[in-house]
N, CA, C and O of each residue as an XYZ file, in Angstrom:
776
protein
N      -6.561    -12.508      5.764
C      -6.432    -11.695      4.571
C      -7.617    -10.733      4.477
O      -8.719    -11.185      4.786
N      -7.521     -9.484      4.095
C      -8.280     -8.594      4.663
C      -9.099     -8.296      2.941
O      -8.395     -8.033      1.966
N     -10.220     -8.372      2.870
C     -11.118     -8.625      1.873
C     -11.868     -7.334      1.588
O     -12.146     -6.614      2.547
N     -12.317     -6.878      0.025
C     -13.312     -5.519      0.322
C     -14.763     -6.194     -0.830
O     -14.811     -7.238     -1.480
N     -15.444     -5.441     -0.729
C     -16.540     -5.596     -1.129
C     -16.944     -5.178     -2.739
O     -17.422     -4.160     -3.238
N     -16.541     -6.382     -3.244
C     -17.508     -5.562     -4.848
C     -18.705     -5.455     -5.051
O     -19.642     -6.044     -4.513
N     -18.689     -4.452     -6.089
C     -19.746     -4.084     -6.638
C     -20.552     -3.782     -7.735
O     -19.741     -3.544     -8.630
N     -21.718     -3.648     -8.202
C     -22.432     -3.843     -9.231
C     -22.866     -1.950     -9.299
O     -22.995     -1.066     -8.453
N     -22.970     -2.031    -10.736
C     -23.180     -0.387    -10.990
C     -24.378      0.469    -10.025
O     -24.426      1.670     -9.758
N     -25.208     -0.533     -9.670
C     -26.222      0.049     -8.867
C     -25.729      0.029     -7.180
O     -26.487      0.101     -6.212
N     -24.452     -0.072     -7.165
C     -24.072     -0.327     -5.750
C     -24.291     -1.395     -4.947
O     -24.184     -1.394     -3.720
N     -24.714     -2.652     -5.897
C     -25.100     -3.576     -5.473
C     -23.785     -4.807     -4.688
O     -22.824     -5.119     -5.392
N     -23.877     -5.250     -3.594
C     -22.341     -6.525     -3.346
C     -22.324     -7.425     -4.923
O     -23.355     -8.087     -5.039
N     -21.662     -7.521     -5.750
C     -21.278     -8.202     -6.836
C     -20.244     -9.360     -6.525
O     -19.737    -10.037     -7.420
N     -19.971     -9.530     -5.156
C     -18.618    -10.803     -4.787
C     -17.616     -9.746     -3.361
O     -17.786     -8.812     -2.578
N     -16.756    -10.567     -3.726
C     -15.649     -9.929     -2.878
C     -13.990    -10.332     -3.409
O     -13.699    -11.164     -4.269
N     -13.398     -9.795     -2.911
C     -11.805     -9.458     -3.162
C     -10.721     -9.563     -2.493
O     -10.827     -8.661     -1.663
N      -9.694    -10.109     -2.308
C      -8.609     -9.407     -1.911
C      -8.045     -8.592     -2.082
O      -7.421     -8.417     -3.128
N      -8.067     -7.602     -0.869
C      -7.812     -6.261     -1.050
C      -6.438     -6.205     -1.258
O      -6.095     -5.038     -1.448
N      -5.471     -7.030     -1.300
C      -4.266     -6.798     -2.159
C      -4.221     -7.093     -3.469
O      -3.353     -6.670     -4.233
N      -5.206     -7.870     -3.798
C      -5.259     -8.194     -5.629
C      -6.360     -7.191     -6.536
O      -6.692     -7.197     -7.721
N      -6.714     -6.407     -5.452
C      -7.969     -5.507     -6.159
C      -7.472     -4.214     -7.032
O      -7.984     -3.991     -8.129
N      -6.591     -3.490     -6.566
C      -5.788     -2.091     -6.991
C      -5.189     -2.429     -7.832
O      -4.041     -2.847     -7.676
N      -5.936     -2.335     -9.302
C      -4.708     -2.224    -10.285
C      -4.618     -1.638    -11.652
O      -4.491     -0.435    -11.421
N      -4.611     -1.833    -13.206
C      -4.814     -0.978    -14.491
C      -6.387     -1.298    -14.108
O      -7.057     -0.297    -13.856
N      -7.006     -2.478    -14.041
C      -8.544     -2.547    -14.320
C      -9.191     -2.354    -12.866
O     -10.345     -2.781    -12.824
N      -8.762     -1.862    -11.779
C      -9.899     -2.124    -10.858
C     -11.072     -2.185    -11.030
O     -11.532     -1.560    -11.986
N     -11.981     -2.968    -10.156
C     -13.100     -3.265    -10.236
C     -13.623     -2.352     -9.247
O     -12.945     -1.822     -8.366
N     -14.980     -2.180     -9.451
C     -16.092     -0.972     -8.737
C     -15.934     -1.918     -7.291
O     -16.097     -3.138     -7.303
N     -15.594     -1.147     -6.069
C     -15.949     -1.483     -4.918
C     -16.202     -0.746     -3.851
O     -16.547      0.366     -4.251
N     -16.207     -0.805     -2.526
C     -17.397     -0.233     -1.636
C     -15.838      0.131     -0.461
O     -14.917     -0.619     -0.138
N     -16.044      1.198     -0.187
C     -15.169      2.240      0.358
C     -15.714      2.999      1.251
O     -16.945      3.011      1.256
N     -15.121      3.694      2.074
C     -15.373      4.986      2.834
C     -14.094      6.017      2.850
O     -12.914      5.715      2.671
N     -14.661      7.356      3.121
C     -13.548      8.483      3.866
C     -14.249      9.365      5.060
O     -15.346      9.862      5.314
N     -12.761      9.237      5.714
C     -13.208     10.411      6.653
C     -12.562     11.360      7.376
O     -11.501     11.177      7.973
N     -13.543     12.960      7.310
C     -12.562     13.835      7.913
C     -12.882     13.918      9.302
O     -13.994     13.496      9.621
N     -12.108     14.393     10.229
C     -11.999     13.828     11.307
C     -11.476     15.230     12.081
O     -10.269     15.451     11.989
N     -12.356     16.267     12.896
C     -11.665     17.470     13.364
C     -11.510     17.394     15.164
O     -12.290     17.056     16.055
N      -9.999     17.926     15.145
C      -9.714     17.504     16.488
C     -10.611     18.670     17.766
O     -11.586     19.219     17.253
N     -10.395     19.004     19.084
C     -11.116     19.589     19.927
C     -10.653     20.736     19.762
O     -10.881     21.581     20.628
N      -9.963     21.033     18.728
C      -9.936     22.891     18.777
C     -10.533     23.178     17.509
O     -10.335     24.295     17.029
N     -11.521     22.001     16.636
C     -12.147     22.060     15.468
C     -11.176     22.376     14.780
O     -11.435     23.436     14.210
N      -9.822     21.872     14.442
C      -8.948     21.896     13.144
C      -9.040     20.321     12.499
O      -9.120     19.346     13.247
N      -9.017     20.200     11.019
C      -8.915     18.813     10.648
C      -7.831     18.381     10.499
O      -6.971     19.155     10.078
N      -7.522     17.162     10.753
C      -6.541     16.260     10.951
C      -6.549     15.693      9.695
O      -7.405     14.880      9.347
N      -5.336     16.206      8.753
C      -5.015     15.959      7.355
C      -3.879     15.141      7.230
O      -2.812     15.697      7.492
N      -3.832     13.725      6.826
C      -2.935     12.908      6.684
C      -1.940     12.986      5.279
O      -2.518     13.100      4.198
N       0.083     12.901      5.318
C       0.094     12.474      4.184
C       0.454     10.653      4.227
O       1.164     10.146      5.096
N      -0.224      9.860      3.072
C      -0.017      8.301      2.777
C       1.456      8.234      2.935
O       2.225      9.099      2.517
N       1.801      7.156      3.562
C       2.802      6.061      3.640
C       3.868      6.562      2.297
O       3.217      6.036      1.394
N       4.758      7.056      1.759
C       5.558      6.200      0.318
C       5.420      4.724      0.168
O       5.442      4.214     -0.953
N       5.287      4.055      1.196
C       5.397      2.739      0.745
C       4.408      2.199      0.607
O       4.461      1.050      1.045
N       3.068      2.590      0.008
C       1.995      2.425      0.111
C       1.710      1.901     -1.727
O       2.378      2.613     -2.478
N       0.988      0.983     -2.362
C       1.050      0.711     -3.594
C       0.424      1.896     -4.018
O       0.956      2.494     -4.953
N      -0.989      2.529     -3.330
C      -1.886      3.304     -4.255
C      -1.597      4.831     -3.427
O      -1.623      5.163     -2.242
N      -1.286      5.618     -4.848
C      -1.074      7.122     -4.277
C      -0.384      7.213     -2.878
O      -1.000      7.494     -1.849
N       1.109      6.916     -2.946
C       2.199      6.948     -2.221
C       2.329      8.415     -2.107
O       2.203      9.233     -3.018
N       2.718      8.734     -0.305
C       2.817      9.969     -0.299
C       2.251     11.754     -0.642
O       2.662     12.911     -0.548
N       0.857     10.841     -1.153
C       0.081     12.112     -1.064
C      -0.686     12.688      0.179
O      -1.045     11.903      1.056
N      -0.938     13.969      0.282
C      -1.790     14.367      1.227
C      -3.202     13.908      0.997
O      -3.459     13.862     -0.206
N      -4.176     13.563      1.764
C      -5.235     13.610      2.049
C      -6.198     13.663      3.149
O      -5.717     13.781      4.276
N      -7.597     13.593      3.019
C      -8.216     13.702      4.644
C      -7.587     12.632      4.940
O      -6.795     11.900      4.346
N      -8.524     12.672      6.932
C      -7.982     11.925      8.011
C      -7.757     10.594      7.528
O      -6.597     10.643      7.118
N      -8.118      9.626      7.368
C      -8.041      8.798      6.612
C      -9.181      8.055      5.738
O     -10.350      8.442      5.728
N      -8.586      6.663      4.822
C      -9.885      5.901      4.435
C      -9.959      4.689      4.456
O      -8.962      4.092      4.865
N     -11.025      3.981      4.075
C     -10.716      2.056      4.377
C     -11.780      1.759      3.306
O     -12.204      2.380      2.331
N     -12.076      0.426      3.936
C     -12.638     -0.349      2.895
C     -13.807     -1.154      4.118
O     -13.278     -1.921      4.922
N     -14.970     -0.996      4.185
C     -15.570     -2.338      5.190
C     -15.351     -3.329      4.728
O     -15.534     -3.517      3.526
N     -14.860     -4.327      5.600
C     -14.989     -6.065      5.856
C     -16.463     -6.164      4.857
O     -17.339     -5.336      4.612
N     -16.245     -7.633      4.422
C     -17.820     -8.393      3.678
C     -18.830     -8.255      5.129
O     -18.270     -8.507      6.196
N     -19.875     -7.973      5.148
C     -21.432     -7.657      5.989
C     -20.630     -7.067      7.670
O     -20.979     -7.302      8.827
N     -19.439     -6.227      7.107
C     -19.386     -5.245      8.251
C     -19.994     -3.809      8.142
O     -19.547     -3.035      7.295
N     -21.214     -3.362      9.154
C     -21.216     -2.217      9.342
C     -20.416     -0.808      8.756
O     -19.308     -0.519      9.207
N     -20.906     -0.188      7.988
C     -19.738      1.216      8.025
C     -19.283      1.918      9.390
O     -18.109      2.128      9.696
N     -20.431      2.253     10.176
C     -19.689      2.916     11.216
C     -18.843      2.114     12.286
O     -18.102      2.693     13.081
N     -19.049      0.359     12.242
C     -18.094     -0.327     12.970
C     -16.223     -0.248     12.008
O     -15.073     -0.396     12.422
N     -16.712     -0.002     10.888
C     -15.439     -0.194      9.599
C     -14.572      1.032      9.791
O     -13.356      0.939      9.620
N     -15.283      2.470     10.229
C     -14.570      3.450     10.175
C     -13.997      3.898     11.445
O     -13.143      4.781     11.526
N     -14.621      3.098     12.680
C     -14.406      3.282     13.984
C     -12.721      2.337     14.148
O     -11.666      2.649     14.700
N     -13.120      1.200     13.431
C     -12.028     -0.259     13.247
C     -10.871      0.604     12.517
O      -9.772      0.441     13.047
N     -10.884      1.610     11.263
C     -10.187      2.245     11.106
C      -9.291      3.294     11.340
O      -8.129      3.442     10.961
N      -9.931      3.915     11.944
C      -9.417      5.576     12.911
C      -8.383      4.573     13.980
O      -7.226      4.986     13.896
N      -8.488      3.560     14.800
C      -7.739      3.081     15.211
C      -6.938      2.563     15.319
O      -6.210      2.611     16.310
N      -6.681      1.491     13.801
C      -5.740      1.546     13.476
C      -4.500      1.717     12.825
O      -3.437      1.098     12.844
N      -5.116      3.200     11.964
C      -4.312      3.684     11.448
C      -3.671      4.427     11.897
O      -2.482      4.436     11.578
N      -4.182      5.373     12.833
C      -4.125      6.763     13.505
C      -4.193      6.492     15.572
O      -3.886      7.436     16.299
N      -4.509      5.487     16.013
C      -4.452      4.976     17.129
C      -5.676      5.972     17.761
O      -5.496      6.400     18.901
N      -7.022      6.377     16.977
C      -7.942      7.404     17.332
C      -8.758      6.802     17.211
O      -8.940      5.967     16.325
N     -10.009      7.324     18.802
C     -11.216      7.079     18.819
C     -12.116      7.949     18.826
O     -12.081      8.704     19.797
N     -13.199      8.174     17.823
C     -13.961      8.889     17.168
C     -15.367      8.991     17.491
O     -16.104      8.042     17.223
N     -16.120     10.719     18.395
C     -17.211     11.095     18.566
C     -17.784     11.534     17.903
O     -17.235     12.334     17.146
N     -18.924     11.342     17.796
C     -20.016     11.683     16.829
C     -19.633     11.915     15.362
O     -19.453     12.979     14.770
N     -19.543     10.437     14.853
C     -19.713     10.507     13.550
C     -20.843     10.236     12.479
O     -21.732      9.388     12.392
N     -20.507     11.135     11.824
C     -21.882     11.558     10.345
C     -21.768     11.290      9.366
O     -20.633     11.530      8.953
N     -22.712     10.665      8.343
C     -22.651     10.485      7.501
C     -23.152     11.683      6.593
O     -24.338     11.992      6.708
N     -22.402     12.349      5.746
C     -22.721     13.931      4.776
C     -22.791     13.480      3.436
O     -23.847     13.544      2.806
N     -21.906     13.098      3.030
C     -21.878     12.189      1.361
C     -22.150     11.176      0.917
O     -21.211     10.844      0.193
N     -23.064     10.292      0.910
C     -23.770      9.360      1.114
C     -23.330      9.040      0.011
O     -22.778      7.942     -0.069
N     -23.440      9.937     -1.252
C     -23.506      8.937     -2.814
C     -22.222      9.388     -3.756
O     -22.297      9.620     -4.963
N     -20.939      9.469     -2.886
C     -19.566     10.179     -3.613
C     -18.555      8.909     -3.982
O     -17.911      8.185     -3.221
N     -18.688      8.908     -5.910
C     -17.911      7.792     -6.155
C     -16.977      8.515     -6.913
O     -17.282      9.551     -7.505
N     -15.652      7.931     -6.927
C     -14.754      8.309     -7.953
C     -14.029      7.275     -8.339
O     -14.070      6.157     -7.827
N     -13.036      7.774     -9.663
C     -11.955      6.698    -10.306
C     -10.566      8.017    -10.607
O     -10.530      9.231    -10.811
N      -9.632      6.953    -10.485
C      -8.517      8.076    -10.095
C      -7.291      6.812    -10.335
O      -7.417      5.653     -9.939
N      -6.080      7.378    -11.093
C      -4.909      6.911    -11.468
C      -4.089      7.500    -10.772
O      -4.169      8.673    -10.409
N      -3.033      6.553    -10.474
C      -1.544      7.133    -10.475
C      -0.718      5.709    -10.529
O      -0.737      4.750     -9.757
N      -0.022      5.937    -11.680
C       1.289      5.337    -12.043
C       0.481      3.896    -12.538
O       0.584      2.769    -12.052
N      -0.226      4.292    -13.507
C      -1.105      3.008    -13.710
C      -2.023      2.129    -12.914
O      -2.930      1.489    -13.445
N      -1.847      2.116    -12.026
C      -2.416      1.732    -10.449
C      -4.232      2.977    -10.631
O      -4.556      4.157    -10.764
N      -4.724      1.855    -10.527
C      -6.416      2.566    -10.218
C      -7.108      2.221     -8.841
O      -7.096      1.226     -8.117
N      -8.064      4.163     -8.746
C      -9.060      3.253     -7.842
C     -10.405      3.605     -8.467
O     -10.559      4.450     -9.349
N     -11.554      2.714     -7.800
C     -12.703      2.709     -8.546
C     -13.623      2.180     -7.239
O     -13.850      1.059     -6.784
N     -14.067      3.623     -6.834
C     -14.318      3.651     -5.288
C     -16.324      3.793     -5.647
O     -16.802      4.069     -6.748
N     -17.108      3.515     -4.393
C     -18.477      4.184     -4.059
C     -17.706      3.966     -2.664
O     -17.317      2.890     -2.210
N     -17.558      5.443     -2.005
C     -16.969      5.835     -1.063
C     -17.940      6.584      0.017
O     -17.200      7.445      0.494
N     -18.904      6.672      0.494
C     -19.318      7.643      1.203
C     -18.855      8.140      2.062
O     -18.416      7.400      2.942
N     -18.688      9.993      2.275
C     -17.973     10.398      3.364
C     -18.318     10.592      4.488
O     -19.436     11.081      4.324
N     -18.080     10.539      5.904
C     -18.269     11.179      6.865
C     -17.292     12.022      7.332
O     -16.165     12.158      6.855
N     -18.021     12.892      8.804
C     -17.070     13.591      9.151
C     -17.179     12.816     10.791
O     -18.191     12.156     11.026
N     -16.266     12.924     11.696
C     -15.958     13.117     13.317
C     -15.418     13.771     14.105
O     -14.616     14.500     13.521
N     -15.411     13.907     15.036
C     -14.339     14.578     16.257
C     -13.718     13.467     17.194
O     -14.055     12.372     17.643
N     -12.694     14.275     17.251
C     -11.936     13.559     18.365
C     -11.131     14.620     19.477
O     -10.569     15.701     19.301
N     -11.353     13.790     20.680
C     -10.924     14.627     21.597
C      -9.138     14.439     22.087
O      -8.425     15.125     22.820
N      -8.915     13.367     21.408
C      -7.658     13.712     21.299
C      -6.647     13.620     20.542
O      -7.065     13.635     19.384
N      -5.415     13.522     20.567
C      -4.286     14.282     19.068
C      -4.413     12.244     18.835
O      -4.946     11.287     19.396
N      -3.714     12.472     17.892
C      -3.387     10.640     17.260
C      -2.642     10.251     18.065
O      -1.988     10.986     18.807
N      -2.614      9.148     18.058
C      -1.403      8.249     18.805
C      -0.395      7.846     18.015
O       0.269      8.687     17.410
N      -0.201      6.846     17.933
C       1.257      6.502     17.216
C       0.343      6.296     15.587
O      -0.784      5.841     15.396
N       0.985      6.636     14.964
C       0.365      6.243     13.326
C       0.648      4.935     12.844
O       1.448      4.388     13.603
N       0.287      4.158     11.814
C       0.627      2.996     11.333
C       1.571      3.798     10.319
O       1.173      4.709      9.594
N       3.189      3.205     10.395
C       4.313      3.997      9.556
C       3.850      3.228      8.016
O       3.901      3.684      6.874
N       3.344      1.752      8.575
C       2.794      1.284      6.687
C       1.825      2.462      5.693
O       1.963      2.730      4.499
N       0.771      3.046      6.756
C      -0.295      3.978      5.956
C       0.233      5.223      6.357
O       0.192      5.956      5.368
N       0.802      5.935      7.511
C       0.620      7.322      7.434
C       2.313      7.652      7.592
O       3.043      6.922      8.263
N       2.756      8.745      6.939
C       3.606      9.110      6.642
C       3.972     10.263      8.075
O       4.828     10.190      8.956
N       2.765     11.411      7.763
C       2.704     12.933      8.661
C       0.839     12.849      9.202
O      -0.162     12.303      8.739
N       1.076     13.539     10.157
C      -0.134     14.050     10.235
C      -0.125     15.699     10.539
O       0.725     16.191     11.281
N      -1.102     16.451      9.923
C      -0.886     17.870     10.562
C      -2.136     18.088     10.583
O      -2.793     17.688      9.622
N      -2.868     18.845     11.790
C      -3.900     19.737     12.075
C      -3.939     21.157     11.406
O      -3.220     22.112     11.699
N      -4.988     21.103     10.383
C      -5.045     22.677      9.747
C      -6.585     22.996      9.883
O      -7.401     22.075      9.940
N      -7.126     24.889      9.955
C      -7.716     25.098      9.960
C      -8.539     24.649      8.620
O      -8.063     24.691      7.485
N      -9.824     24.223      8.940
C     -10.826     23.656      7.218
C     -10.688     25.048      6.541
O     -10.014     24.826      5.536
N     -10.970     26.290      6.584
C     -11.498     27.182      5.519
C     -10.023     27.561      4.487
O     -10.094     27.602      3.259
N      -8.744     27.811      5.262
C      -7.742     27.967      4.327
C      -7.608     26.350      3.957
O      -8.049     26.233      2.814
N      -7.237     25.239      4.393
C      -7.374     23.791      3.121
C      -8.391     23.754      2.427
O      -8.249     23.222      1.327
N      -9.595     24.219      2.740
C     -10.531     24.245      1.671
C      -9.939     25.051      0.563
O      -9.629     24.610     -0.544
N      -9.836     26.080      0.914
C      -9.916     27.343     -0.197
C      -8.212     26.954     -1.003
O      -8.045     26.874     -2.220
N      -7.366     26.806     -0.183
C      -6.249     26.087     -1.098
C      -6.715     24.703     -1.817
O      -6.319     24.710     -2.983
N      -7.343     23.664     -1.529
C      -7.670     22.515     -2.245
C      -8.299     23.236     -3.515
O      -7.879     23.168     -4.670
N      -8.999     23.683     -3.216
C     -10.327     24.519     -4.554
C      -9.841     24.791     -5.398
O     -10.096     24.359     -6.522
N      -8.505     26.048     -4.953
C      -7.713     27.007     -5.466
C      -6.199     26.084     -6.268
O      -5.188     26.530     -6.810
N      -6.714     24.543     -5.983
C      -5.483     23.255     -6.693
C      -4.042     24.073     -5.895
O      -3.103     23.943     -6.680
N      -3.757     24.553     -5.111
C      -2.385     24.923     -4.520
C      -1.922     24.144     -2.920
O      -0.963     24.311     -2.167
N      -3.179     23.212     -2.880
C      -2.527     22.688     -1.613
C      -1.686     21.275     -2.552
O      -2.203     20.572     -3.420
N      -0.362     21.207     -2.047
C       0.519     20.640     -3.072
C       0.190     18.602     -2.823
O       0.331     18.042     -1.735
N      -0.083     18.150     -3.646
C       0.337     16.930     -3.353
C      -1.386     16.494     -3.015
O      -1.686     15.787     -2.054
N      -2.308     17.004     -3.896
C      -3.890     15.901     -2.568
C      -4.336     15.358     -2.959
O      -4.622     15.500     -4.148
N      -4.652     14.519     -2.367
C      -5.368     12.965     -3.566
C      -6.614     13.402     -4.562
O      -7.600     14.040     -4.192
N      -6.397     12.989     -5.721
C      -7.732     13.138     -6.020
C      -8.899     12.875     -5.694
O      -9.730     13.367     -6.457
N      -9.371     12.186     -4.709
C     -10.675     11.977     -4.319
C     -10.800     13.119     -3.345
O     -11.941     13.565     -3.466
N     -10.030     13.884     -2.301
C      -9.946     14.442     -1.748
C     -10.297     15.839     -1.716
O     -10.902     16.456     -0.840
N      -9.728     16.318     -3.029
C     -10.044     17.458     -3.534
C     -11.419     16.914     -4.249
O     -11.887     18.009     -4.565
N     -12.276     16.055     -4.666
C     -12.973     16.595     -5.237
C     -14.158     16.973     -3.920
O     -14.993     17.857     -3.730
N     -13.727     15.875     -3.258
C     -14.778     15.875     -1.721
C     -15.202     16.933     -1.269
O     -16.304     17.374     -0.943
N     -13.388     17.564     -1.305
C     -13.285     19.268     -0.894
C     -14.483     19.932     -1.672
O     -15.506     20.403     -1.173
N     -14.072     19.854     -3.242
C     -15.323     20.650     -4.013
C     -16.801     20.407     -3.677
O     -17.611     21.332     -3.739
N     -17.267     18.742     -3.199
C     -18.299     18.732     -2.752
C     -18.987     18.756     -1.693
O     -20.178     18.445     -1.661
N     -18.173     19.205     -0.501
C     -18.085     19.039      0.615
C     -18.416     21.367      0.880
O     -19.317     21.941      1.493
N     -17.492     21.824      0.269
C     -17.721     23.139      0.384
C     -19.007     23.940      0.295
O     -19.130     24.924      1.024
N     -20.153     23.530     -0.702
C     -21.638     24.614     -0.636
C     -22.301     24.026      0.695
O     -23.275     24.686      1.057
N     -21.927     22.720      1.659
C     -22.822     22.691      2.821
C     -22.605     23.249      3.749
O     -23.247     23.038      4.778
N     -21.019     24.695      3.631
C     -21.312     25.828      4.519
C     -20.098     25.958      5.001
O     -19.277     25.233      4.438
N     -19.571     26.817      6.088
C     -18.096     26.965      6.455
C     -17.582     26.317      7.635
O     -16.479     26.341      8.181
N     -19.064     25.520      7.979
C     -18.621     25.337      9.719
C     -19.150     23.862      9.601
O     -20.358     23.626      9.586
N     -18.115     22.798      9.511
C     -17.831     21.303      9.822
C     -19.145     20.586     10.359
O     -19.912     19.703      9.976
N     -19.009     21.375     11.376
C     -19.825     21.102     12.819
C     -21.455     21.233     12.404
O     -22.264     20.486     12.953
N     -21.930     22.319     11.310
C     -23.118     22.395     10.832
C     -23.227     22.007      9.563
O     -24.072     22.463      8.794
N     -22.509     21.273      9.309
C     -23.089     20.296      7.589
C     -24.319     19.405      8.197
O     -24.298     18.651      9.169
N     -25.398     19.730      7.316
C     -26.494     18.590      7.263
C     -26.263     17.628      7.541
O     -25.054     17.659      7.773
N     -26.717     16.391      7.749
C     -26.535     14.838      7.603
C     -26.777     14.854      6.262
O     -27.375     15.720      5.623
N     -26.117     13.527      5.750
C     -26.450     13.307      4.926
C     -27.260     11.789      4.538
O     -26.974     10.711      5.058
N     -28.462     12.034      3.368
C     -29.404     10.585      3.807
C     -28.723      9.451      4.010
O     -27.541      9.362      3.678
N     -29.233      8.690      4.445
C     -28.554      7.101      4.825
C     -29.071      6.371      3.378
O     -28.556      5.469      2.717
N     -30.217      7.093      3.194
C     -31.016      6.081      1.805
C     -30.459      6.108      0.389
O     -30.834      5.446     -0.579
N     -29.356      7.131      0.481
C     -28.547      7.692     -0.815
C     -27.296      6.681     -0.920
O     -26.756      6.638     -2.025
N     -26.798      5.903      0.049
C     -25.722      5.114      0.098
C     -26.123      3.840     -0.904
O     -27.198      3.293     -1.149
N     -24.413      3.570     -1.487
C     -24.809      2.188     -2.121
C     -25.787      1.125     -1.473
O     -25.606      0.752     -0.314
N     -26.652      0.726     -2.116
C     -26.842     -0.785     -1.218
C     -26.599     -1.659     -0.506
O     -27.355     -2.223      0.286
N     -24.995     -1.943     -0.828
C     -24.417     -3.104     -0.527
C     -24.027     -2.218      1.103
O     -24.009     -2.947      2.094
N     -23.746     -0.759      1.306
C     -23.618     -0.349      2.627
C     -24.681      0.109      3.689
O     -25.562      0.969      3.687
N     -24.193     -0.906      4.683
C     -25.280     -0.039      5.918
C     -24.596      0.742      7.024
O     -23.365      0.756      7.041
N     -25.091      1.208      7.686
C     -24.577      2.135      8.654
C     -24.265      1.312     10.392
O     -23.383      1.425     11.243
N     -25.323      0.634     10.281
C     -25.135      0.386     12.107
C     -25.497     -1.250     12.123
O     -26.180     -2.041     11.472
N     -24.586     -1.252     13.304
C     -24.538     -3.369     13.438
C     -25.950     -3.141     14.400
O     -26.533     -4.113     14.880
């Protein structure tokens, strides 16, 4: 049974969960990641969710997201992820958003994320998708999904997604040259490397 990590307002581990009993009117604060993920012609690989998915069925969003295992690594959690959602293995990944939390409804169903984002590359297209989590995948250039996310006309995007977009946009136009972002800004309860 696949478990996520709670948390205390300071980002602190507060227990743990089943990640099927966690998503719901009250979620509780827990420890998350996202990530965008641009393939070798530098377009990002924009997923839409599963319909059959409990939380935000069928929306577009980045490449994908997860949850680390209790005292798993983030970059082992997001590597464990890209694979098996998307059947992708992921070069040089960064951590840019170190301290991006949100809370977000749909259909009564909550989430109540400390999510930090990264970005990666991959050198090659996805493999087979998990039909439980991914619905489509499409490769689009970042500056028109940016500027449509911004502009609220890219139809259907998760809310955490777009706001990422909004905070993700002043570190410049080119993926590839976003800063790092500190490691020391992340919740507590997350570390980066086993």
């Amino acid at each position: 049974m696949e478990r996520v990590v709670l948390l205390d307002e300071s980002g602190r581990v507060a227990g743990t969960a089943a990640k099927a009993e966690v998503h719901h009117d009250s979620t509780p604060l827990h420890l998350a990641f996202s990530c965008y993920v641009f393939d070798a012609r530098g377009e990002l690989l924009v997923t839409r969710r599963a319909r059959s998915k409990t939380t935000f069925p069928g929306v577009w969003t980045n490449t994908f997201c997860g949850h680390p295992a209790p005292g798993e690594p983030m970059d082992t959690a997001i590597r464990r992820r890209a694979r098996q959602e998307l059947g992708l293995e992921l070069d040089a990944l960064r951590l840019v958003l170190p301290g991006f939390r949100y809370r977000a409804e749909q259909g009564g169903v909550f989430e109540n994320e400390m999510c930090p984002v990264f970005v990666a590359r991959t050198a090659a297209a996805p493999g087979a998708p998990d039909p439980s989590e991914v619905d489509e995948v499409r490769a689009v250039a970042w500056a028109p999904f940016r500027d449509d996310v911004l502009a609220g006309t890219w139809p259907g995007i998760s809310p955490w997604c777009a706001d990422q977009v909004r905070d993700l946009a002043p570190l410049g136009p080119d993926p590839g040259r976003w800063a790092d972002g500190d490691p020391r800004a992340l919740p507590p309860a997350a570390f980066l490397e086993s």
